[in-house]
N, C-alpha and C positions, 0 to 999 in steps of 0.2 A: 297409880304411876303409869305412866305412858310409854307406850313399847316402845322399845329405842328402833331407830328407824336405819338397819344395815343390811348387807345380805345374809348374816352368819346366821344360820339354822340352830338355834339349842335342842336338848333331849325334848323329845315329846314334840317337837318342830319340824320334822321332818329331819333329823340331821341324819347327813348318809356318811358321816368321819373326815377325818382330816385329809386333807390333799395328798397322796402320796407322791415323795422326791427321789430320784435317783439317787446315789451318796456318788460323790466324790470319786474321778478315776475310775468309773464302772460300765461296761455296755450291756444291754440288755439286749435280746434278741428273738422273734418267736416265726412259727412257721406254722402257715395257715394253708389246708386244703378245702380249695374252694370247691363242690359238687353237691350242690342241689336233691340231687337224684342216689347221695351215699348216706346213709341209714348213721346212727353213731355208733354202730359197732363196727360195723365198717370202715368206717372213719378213722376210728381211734385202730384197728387194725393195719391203714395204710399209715397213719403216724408212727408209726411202729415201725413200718417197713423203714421209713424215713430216717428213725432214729438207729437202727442197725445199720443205716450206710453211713449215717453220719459217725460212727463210731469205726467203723471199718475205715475211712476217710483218715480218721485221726492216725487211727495204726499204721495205714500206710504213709502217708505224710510227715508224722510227727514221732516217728518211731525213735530218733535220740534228740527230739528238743525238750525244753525246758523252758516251761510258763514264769514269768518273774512274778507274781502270784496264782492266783488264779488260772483254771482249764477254759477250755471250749467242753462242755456239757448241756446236752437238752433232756429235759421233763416233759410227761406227759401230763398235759393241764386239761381241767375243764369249767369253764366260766360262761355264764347266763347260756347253759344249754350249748355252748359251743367246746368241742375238743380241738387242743392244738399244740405243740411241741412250744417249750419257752425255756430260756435258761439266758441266766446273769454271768459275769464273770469281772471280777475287779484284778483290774491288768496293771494297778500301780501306776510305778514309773515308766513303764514300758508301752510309747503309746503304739509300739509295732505290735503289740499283741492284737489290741485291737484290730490293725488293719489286716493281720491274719485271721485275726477271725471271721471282717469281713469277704476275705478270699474263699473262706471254707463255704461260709455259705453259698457264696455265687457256685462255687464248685457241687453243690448239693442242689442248687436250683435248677442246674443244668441235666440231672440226673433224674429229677423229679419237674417234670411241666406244671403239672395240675397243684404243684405247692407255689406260695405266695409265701417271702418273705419280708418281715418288718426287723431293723436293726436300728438301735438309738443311742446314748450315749448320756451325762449329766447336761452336755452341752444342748441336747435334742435332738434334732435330724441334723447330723454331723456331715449326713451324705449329702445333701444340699447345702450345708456350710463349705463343705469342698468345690460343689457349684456351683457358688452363688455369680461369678461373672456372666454365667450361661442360661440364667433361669430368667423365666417369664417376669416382668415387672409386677407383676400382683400379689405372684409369694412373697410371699414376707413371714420375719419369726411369729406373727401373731397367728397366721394362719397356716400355719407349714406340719405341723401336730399332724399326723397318721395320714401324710397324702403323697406317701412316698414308700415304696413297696419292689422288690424286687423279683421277679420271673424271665426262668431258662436265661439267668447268671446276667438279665439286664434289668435299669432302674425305671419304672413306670410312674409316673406322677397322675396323682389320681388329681383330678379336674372337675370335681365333684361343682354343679352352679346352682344346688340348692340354696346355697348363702356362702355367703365372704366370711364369717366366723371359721371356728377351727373345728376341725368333726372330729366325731369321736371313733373307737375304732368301729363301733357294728353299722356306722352309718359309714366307713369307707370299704366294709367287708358286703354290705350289701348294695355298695356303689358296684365294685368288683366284680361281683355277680350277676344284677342285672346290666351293667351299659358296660363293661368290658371296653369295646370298642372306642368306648372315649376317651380312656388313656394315653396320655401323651407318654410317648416315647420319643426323647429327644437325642439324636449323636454327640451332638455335644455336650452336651447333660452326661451323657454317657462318662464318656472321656476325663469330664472334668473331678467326676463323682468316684471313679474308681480308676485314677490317674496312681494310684501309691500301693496299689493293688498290681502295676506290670511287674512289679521285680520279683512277685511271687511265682513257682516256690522256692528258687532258690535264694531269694531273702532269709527263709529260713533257716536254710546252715551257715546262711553269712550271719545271722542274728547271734551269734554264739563266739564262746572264746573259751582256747585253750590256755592255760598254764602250768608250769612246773613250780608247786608250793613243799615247806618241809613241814610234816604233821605227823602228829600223832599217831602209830601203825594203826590202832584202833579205831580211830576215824576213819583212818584209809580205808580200814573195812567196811565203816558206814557207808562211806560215796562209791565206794564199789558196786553195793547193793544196790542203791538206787541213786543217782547222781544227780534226782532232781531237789532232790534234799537239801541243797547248797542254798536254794533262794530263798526259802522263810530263813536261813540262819544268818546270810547277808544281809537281809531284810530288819532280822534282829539286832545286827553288829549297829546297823547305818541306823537305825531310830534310837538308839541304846540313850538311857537316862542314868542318872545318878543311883536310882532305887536297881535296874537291873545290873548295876556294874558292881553291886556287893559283892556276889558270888564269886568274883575274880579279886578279890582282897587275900582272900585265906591262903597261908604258907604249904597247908598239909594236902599234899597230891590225894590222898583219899577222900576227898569233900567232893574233889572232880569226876563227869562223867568221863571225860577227857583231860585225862593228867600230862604235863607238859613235859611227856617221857619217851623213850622208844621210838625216837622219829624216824622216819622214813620220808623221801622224797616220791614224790608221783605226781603222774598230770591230773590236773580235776579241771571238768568242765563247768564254764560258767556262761550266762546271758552276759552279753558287754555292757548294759545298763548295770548289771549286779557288781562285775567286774572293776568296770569306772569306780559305781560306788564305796568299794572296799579297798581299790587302789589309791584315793583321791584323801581317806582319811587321817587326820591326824590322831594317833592313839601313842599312848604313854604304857610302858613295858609292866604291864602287873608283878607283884611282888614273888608269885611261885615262877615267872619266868623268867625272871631276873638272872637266875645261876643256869640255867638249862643252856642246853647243846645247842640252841639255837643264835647264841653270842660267840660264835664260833668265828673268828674274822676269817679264816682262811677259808670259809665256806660263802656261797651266793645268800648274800643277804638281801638280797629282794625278796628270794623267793622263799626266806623265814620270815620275813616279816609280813608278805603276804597271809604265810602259813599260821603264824600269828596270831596275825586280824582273825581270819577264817574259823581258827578252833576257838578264838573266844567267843566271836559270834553263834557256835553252837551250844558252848557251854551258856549263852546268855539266855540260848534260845528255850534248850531242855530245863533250867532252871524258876524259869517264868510259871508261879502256878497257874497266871492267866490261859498259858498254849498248852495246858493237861488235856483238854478235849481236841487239839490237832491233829487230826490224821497223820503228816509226816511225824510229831512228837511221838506217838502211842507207836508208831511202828518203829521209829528207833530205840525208842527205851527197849520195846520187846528184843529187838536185833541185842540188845547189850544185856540184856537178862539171860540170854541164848549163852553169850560169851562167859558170862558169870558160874553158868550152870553148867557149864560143860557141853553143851550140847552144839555149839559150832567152835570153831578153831580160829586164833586170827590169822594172818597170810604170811608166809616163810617171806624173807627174801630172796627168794628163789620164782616166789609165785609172783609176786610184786615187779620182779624184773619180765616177765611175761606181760606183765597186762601194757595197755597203749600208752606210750607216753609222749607228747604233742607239746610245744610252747609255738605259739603262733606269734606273728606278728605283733607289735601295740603300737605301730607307727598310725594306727585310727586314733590313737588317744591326743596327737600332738595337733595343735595347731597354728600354721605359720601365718601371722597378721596379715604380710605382705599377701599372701595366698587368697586370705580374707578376704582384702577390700578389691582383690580382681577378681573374687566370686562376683560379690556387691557390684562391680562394675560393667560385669558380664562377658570378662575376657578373659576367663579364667583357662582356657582352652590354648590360647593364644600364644601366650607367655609363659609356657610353666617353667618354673625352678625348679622345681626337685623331679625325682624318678614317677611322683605319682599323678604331677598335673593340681595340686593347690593339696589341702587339708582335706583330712576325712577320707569317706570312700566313694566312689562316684556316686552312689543316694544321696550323701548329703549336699553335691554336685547339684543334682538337678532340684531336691527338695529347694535349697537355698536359691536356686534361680527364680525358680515357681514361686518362691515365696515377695522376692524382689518384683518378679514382673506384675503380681496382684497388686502390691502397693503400690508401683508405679500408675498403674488400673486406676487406681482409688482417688492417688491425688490427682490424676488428668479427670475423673468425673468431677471430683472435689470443686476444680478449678472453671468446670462448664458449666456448672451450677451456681456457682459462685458471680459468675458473668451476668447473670441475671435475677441476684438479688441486690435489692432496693439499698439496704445499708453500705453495700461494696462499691452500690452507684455514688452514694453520697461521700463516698472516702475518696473516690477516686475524681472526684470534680476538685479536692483541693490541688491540682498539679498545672492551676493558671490555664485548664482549654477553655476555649467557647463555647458560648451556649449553643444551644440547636437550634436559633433564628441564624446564627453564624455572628451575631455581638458581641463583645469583649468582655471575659467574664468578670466580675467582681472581683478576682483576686489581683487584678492588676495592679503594680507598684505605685505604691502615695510616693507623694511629695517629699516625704522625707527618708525614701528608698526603700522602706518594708514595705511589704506584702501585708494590706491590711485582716488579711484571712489567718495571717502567723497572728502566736498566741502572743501577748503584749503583759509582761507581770506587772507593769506600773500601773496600767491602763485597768486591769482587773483588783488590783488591790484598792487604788483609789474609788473603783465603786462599790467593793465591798464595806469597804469603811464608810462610804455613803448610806450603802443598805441597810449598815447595825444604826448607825447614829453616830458613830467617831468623829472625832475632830478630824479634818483633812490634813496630812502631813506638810511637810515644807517642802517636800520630796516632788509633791504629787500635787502643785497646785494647780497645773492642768494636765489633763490626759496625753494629750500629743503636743507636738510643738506647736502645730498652729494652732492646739488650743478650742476645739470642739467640745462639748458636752455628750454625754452617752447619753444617746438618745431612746428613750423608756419604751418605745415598741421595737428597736431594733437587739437582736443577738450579736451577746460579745462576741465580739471578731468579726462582725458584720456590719458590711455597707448599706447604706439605702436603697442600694438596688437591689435586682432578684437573686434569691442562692438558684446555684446552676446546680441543675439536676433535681429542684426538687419543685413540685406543686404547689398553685396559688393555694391549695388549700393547707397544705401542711404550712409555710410559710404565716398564713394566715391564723393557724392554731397557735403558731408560736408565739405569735405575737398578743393573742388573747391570754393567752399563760401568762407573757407579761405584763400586761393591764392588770390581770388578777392578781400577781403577787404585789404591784405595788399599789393597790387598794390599800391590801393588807398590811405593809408596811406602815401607808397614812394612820391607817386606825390603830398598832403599835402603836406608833409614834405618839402620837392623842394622849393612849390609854395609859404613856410612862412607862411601855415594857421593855422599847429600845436603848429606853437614858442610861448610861453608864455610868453620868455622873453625876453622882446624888447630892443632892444638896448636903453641908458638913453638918455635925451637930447643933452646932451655934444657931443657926438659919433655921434648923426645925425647931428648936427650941425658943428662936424668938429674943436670944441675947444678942445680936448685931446688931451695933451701933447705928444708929439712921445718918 
């Protein structure tokens, strides 16, 4: 049998595994110390150093926020004899994580010279997806793969001219190392690339929201303890299926980890993408909280029915055998084995009136159309209506501008490029100009007032019905009034004279196409494949009268 002839490598073939993918909503990130002259115990010593300020970073920075999945975390890796710090983090719906994340690092770049970092995303080089207006015309996605790298918190495009293919990474680590100096470092590149990184860090405590929900004291003792606990349970609420919604069927409060008892009000902090999503849904009252204090009408039913969503969302969350191996699952069950066992207390109302209670703003949540389309128009400044100057908050302000003025970008290239292809030329010669000798072009008005270039149904039916073999209708006994023939080398809707804008030679093809299909027609015709009408029984059979 004959080897099939692909690139795919089978066992024994040299195969080296399957491609590996990014998954979905994730960036990856690693940090490479380039020095020739540092041994790998050394090496993996200063990656060290690296990873203790990147941690220190966190603390200081990020000391009350809240990941909507996933952390900022580095590992110490070692691959083909190289050591270097790497870590993933799957940000969700939250695509500000990511760009916090890429601030940490420029911020750890700055701290460290002699580190080089690489940051990527499912999308790719994202950071060149942000500057693509500003990048050299050679990049492109096929070659753009590991030739973008960051040091002392700016973006370096590596310009490797060994080949126009995409390198891999130890051919852009040992680009780095020997020709450094070729590095293109572009301002504008700059700019363009970590344009959504200016509003850090205090994007960071604007990335968050406070409210006042009614829960379960029990709970309240969960989110006290750790309050980043809230986002796998929002996370739970908002993906929730028919199979996790059993648990909230059952009448008997002791099934529950969180029984729909004992409420108490308090603020709990949430990310505003978590928020939205738990504010935004529609959910129907389960049957244990059907009779509970929270159908209270002379009480704020927002902030029950938030409170609601929220504890079912955690009871969906702790119930799922899939999240038994979750770090935030296994530390709350433990916090709630603590309470069981006697060994912690839950909070007086007395201590509960103590702790911080916040309800912020949600006028981010509203959107005024009006606001809208004077974002979209770029006068959003100009005119405002309300107290804040249009919807949202001023990032979504300038995001929306940014985003408007690329597209504008796009279709003005669109449109110059368009200028000078061939098919645009040939569309745009039907609007009756002259040719480029300065002669009247062919579409000039016949004699019987159209535009012999406009499309004609009669004029095309009748020679399709020529084409099969049909009888000619009554309709159609001549094409035009004065009664021409379509003529077998000219194209319907065309004159004898030249089409404007296009070449003797293309003109000339067309016309051989039709030569050729009405060869093929004649010998149809001949061979009886066109006849439609067949002679009746009688006639093939030879009983017709003579």
């Amino acid at each position: 049998m004959e080897k099939q002839a692909d690139d795919f490598k089978w066992f024994g073939e040299g195969f080296d595994g399957f491609p590996k993918i990014l998954p979905d909503d994730c960036v990856e990130y690693a940090v490479h110390i380039i020095n020739p002259k540092l041994k790998d115990l050394d090496m993996r010593k200063q990656l060290r150093t690296v990873q203790t300020a990147a941690n220190s970073l966190c603390k200081d920075l990020l000391k009350d926020f809240i990941w909507q999945r996933d952390g900022f975390k580095l590992g110490l890796l070692q691959q083909n004899g190289h050591s270097f710090l790497q870590g993933r983090t799957n940000f969700g719906d939250s695509i500000e994580d990511e760009w916090l994340i890429v601030y940490l690092l420029r911020q750890l770049s700055s701290q460290f010279p002699q580190s080089w970092i690489r940051i990527f995303d499912s999308d790719g080089e994202f950071l060149l997806i942000e500057a693509a207006d500003a990048l050299p015309k050679w990049l492109n996605p096929e070659v753009a793969e590991n030739r973008v790298c960051a040091v002392r918190s700016e973006p370096l495009l590596n310009i490797c001219l060994r080949g126009s293919g995409a390198l891999t990474l130890d051919d852009a680590l040992a680009f780095i190392q020997d020709r450094s100096v070729d590095l293109l470092h572009d301002t504008s590149v700059e700019s363009e690339a970590f344009y959504r990184t200016q509003k850090y860090p205090a994007q960071i405590k604007s990335s968050l929201h406070h409210a006042v929900v009614t829960i379960p004291r029990r709970l309240a003792y969960v989110l006290h303890q750790n309050p980043a606990y809230i986002s796998p349970a929002v996370e739970a609420f908002y993906l929730r299926d028919p199979i996790a919604l059993r648990p909230l069927q059952s009448r008997r409060s002791q099934t529950f980890f969180f029984a729909p008892e004992d409420f108490v009000t308090v603020s709990v902090k949430f990310t505003k993408v978590g928020y939205a999503q738990l504010r935004g849904q529609e959910f129907e009252t389960p049957p244990a909280w059907a009779g509970s204090a929270t159908n209270n009408p002379r009480e704020d039913q927002s902030a029950k029915q938030m409170g609601m969503k929220l504890t079912c969302g955690f009871e969906m969350l702790l119930s799922d055998p899939q999240n038994v191996d979750k770090k935030p699952v296994r530390e709350m069950k433990l916090l709630l084995e603590d309470l069981i066992a006697g060994d912690e207390q839950l909070p007086s109302n007395d201590d509960i009136s103590r702790w911080e209670c916040i309800q912020d703003d949600e006028s981010w949540l509203d959107i005024n159309f009006e606001d809208f389309e004077r974002e979209l128009s770029g006068t959003g400044d100009q005119i405002p209506l309300r107290g804040n100057a249009g919807f949202g908050d001023r990032t979504a302000h300038d995001n929306l501008r940014k985003i408007v003025a690329r597209f504008e970008n796009f279709l003005k290239d669109e449109d110059e490029l368009a200028e000078d292809a061939e098919f645009l030329d040939d569309m745009d010669n039907d609007d009756g100009s002259d040719t480029a000798d300065g002669t009247a072009s062919h579409d000039s008005e016949s004699d019987n007032g159209e535009r012999e270039g406009d499309f004609d149904e009669a004029r095309f039916a009748s020679m399709m019905r020529d084409m099969m073999g049909l009888p000619p209708s009554a309709a159609s006994d001549t094409v035009t009034k004065n009664g021409p023939k379509a003529d077998s080398g000219a194209i319907i809707g065309e004159s004898d004279g030249s089409i404007e804008g296009e070449s003797d030679a293309s003109i000339e093809e067309e016309r051989e196409m039709r030569r050729v299909m009405d060869d093929m027609e004649i010998e149809l015709r001949q061979a009886g494949a066109l006849s439609l009408d067949p002679p009746s029984t009688q006639e093939t059979l030879g009983l017709t009268n003579s």
